[in-house]
mmCIF file of the N, C-alpha and C atoms, coordinates in Angstrom:
data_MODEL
# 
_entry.id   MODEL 
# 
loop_
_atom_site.group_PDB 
_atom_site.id 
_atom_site.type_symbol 
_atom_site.label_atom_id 
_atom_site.label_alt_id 
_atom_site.label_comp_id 
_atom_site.label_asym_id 
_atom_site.label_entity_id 
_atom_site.label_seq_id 
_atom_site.pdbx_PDB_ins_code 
_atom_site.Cartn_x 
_atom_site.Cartn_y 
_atom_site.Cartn_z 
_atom_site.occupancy 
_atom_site.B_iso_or_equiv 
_atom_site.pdbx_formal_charge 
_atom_site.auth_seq_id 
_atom_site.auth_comp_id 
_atom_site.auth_asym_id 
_atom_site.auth_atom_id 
_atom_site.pdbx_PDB_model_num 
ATOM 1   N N  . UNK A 1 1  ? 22.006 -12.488 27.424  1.00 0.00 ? 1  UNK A N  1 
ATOM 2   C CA . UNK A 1 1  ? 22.384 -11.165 27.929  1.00 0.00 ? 1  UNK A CA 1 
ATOM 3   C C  . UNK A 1 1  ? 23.165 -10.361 26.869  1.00 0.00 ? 1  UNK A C  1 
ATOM 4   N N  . UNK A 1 2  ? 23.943 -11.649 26.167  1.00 0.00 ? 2  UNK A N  1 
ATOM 5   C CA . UNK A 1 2  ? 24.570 -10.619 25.296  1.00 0.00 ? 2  UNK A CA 1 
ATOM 6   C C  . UNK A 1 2  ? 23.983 -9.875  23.985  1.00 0.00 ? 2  UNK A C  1 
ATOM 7   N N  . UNK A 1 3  ? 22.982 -10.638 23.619  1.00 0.00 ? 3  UNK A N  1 
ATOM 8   C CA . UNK A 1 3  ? 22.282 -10.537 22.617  1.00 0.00 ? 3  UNK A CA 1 
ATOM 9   C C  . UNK A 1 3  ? 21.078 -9.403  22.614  1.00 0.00 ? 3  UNK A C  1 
ATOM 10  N N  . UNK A 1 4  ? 20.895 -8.906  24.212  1.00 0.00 ? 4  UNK A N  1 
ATOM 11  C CA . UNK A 1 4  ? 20.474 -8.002  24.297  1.00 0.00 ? 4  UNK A CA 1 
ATOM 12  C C  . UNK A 1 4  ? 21.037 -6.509  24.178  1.00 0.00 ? 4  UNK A C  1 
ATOM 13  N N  . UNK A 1 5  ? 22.610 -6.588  25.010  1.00 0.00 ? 5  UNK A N  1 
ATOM 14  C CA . UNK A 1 5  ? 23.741 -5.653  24.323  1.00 0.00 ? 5  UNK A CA 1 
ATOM 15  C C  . UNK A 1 5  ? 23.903 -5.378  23.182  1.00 0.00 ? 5  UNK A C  1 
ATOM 16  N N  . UNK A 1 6  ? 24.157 -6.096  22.092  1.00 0.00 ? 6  UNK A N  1 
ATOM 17  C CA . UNK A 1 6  ? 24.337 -5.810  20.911  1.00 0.00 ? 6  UNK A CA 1 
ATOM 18  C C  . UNK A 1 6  ? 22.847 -5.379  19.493  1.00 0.00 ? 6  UNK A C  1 
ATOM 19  N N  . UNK A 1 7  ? 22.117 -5.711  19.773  1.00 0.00 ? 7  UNK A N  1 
ATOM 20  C CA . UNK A 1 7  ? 20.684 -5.410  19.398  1.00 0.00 ? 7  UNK A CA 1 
ATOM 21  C C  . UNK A 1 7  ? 20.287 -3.213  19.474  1.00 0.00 ? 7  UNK A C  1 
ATOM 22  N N  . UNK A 1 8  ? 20.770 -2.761  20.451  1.00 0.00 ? 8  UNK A N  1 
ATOM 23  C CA . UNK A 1 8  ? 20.693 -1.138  19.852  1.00 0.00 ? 8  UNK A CA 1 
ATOM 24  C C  . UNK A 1 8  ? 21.897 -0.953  19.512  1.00 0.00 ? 8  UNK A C  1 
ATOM 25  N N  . UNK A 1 9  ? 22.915 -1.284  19.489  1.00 0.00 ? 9  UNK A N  1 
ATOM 26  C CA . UNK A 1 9  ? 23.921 -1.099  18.873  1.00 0.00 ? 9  UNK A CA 1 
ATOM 27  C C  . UNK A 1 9  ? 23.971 -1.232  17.136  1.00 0.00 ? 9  UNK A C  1 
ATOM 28  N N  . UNK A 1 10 ? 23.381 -2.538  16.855  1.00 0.00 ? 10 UNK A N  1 
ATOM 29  C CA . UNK A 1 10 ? 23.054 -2.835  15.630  1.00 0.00 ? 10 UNK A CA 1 
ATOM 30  C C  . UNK A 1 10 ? 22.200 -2.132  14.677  1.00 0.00 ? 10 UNK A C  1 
ATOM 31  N N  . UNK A 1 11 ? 21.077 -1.676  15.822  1.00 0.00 ? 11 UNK A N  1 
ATOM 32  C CA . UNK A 1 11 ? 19.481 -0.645  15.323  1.00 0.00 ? 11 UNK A CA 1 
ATOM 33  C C  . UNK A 1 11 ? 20.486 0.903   14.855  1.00 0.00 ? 11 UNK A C  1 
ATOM 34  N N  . UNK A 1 12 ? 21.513 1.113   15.705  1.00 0.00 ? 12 UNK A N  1 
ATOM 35  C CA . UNK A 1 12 ? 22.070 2.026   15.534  1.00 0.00 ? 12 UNK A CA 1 
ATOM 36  C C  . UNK A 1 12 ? 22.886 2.484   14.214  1.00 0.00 ? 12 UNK A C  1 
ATOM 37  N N  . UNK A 1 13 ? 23.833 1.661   14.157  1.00 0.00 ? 13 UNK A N  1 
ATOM 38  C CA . UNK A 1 13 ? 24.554 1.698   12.901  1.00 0.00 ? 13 UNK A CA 1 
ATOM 39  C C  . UNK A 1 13 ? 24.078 1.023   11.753  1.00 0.00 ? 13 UNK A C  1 
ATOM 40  N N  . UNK A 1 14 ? 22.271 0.519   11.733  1.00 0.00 ? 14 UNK A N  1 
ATOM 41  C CA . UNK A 1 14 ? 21.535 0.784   10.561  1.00 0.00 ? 14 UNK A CA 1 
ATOM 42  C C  . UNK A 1 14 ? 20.826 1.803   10.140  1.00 0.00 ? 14 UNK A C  1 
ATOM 43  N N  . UNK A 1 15 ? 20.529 2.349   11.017  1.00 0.00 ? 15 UNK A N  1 
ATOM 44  C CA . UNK A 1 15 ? 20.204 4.162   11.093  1.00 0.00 ? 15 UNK A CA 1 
ATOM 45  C C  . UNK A 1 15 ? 21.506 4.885   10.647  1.00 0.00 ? 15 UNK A C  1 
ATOM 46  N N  . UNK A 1 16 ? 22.438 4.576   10.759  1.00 0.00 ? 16 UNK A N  1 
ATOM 47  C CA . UNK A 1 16 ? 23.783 5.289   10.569  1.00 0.00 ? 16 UNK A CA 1 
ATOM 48  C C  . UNK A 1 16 ? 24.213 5.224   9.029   1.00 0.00 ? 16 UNK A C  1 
ATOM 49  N N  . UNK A 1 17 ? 23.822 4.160   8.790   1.00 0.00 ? 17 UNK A N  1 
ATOM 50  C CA . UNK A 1 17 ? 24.684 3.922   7.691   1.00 0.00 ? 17 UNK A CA 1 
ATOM 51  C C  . UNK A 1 17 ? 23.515 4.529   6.624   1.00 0.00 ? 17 UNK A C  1 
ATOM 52  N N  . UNK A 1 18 ? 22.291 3.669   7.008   1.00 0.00 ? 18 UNK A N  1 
ATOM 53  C CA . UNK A 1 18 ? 21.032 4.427   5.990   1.00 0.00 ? 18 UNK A CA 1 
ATOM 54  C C  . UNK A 1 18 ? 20.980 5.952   5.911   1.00 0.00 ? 18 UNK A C  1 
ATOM 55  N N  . UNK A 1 19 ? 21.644 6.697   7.060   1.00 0.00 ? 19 UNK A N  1 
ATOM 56  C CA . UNK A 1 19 ? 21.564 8.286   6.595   1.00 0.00 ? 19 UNK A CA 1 
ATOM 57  C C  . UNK A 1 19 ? 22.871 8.572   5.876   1.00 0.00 ? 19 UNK A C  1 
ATOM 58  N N  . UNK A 1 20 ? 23.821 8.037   5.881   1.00 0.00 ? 20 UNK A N  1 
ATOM 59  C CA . UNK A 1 20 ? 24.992 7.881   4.929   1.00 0.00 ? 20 UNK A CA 1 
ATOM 60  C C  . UNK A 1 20 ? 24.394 7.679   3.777   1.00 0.00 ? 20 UNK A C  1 
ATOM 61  N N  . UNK A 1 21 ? 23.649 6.492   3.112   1.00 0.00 ? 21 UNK A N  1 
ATOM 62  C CA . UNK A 1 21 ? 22.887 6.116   2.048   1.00 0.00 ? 21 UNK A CA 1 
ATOM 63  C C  . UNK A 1 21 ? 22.429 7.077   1.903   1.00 0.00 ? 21 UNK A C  1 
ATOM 64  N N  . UNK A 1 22 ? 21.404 7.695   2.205   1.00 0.00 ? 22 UNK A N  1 
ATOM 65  C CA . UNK A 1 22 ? 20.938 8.978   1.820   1.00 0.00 ? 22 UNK A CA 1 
ATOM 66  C C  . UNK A 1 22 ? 21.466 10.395  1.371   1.00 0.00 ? 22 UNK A C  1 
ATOM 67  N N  . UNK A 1 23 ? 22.501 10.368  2.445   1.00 0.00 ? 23 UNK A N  1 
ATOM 68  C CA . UNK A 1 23 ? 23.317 12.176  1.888   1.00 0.00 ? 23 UNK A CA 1 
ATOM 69  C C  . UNK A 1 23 ? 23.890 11.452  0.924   1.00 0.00 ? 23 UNK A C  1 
ATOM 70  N N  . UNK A 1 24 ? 24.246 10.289  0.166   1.00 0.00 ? 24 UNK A N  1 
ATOM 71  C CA . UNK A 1 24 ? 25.262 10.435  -0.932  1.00 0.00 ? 24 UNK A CA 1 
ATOM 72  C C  . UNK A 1 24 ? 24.441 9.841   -2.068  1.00 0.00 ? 24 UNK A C  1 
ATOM 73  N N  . UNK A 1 25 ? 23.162 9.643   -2.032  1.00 0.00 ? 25 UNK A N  1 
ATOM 74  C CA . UNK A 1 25 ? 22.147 9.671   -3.109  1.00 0.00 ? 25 UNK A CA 1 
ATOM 75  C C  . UNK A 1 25 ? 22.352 11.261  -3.305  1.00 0.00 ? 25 UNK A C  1 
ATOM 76  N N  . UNK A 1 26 ? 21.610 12.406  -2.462  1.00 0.00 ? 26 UNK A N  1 
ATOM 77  C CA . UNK A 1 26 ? 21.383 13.687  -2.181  1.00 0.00 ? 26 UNK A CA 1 
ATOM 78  C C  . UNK A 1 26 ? 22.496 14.260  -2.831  1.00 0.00 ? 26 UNK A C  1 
ATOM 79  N N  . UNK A 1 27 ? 23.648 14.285  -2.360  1.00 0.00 ? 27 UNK A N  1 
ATOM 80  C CA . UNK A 1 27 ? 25.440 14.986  -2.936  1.00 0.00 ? 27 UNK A CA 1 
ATOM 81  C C  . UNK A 1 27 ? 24.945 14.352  -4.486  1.00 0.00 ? 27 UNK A C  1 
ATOM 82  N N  . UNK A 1 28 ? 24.773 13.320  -4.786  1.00 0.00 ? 28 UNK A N  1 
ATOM 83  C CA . UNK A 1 28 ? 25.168 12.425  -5.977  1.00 0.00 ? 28 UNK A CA 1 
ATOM 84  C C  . UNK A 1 28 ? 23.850 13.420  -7.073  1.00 0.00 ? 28 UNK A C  1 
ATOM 85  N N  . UNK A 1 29 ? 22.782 13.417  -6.436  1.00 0.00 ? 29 UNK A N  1 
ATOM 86  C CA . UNK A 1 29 ? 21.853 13.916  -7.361  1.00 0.00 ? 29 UNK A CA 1 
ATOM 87  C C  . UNK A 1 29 ? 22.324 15.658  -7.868  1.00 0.00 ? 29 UNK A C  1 
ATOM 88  N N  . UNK A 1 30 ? 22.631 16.473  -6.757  1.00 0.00 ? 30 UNK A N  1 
ATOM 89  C CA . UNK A 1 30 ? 22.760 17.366  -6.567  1.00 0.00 ? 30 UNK A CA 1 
ATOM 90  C C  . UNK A 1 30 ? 24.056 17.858  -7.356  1.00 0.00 ? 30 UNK A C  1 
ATOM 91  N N  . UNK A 1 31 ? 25.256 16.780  -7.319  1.00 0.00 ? 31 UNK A N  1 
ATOM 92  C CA . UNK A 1 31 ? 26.257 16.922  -8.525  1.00 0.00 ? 31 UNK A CA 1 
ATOM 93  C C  . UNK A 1 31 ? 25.947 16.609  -9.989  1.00 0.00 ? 31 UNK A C  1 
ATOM 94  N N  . UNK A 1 32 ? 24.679 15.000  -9.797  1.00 0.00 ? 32 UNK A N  1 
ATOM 95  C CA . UNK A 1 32 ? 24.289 15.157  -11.468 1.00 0.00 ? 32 UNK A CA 1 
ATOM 96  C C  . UNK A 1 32 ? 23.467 16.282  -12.026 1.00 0.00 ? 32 UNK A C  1 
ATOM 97  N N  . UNK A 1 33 ? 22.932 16.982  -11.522 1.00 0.00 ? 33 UNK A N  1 
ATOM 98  C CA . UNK A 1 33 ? 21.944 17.925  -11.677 1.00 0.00 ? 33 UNK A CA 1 
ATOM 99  C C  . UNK A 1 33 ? 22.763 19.176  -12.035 1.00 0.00 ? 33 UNK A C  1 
ATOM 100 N N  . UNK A 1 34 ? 24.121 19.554  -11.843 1.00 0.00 ? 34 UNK A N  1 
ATOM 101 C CA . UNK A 1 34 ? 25.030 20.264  -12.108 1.00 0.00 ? 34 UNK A CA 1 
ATOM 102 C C  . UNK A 1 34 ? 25.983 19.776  -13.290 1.00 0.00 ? 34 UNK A C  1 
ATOM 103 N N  . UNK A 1 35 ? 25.845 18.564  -13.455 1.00 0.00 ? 35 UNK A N  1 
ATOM 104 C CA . UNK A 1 35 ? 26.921 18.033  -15.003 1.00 0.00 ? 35 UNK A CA 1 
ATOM 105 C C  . UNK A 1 35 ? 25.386 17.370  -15.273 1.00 0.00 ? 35 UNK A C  1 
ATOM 106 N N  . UNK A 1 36 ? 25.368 15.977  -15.753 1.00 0.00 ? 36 UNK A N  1 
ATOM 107 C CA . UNK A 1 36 ? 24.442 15.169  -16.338 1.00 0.00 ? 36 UNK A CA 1 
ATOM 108 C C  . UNK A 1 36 ? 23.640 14.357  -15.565 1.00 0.00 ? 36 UNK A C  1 
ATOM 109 N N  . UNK A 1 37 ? 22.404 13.799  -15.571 1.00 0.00 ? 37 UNK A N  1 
ATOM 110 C CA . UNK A 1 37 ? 21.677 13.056  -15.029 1.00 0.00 ? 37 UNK A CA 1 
ATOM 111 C C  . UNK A 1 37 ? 21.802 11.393  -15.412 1.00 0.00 ? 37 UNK A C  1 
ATOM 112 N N  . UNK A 1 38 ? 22.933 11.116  -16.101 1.00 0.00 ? 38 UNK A N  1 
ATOM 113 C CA . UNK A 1 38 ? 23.212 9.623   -17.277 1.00 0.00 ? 38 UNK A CA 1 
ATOM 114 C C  . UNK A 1 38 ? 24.061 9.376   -16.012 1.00 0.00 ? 38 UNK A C  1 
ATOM 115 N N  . UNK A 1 39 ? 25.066 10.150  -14.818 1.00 0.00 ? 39 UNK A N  1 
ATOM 116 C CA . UNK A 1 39 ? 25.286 9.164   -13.630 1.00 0.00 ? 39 UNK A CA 1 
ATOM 117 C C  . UNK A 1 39 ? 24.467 8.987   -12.496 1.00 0.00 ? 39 UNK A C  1 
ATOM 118 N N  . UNK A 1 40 ? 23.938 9.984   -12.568 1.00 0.00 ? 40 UNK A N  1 
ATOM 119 C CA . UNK A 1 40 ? 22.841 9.534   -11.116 1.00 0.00 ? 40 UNK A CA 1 
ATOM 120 C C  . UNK A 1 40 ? 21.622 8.552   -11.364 1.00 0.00 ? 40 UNK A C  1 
ATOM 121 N N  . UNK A 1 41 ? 21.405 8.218   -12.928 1.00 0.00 ? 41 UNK A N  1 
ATOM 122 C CA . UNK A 1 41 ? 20.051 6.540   -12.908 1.00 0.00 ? 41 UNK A CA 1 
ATOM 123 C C  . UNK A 1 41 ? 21.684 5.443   -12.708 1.00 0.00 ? 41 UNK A C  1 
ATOM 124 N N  . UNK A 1 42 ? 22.796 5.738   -13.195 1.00 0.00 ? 42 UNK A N  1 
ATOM 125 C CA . UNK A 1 42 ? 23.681 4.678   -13.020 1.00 0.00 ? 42 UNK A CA 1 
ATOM 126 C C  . UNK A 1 42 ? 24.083 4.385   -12.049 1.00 0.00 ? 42 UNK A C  1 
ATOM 127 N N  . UNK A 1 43 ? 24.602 5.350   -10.860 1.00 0.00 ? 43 UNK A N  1 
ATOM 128 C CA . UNK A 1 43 ? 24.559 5.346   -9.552  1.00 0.00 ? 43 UNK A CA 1 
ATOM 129 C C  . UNK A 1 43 ? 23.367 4.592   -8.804  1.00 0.00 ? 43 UNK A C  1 
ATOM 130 N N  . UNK A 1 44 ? 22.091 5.216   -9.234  1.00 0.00 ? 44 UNK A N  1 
ATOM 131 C CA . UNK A 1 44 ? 20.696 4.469   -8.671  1.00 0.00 ? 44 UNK A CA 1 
ATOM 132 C C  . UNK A 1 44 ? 20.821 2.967   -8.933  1.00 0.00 ? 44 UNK A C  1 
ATOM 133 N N  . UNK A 1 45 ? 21.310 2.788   -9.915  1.00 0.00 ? 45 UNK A N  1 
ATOM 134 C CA . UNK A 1 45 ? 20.959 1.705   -10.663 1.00 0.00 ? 45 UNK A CA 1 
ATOM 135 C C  . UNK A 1 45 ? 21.891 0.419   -9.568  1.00 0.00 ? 45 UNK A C  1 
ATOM 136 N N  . UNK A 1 46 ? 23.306 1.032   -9.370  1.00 0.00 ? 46 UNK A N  1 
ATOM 137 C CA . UNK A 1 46 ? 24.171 -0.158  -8.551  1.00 0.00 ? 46 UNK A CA 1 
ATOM 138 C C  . UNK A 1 46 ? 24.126 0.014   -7.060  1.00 0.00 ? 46 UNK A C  1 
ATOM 139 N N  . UNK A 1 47 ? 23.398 0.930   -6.512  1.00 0.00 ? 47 UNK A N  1 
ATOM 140 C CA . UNK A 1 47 ? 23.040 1.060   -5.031  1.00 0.00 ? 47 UNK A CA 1 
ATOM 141 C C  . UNK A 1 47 ? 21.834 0.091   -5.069  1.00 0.00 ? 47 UNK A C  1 
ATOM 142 N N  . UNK A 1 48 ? 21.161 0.257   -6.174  1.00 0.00 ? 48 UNK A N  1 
ATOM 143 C CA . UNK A 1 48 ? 19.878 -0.748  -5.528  1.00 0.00 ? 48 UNK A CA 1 
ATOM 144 C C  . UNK A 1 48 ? 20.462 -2.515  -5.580  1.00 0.00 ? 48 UNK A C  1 
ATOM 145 N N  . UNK A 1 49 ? 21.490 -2.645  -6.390  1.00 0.00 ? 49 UNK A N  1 
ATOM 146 C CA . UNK A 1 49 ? 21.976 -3.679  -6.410  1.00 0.00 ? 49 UNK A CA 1 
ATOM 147 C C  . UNK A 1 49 ? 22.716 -4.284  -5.086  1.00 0.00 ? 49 UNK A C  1 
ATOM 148 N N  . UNK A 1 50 ? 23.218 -3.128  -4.784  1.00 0.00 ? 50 UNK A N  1 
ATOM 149 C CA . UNK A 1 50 ? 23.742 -3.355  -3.266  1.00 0.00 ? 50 UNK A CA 1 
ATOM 150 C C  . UNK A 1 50 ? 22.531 -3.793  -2.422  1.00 0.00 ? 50 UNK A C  1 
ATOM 151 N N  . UNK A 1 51 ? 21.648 -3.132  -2.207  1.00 0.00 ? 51 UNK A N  1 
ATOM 152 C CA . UNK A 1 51 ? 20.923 -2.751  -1.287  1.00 0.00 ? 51 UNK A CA 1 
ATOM 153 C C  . UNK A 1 51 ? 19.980 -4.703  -1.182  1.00 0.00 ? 51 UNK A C  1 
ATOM 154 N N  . UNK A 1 52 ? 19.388 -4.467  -2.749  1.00 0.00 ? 52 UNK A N  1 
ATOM 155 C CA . UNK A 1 52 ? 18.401 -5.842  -2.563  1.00 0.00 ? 52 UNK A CA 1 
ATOM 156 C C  . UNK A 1 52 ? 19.307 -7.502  -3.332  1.00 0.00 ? 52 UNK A C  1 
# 
């Protein structure tokens, strides 16, 4: 029973967090694109480290 409770909760705040992931790729590109593009592959570079 409980395991059914917590299951959209979980679906939820992976949707949550992945659109977090996203606006701060987006902010991040959108600030390198205004100074240099040498932090946003470095940025890319340790999110994917997170990620996989």
């Amino acid at each position: 029973m409980s395991i059914i409770a917590i299951e959209p909760y979980d679906i939820f705040y992976r949707v949550l967090f992945l659109t977090i992931e996203i606006w701060d790729i987006i902010i991040t590109l959108i600030k390198a694109n205004q100074k240099d593009n040498s932090y946003t592959t470095l940025h890319l570079k340790t999110l994917k480290k997170e990620v996989y």
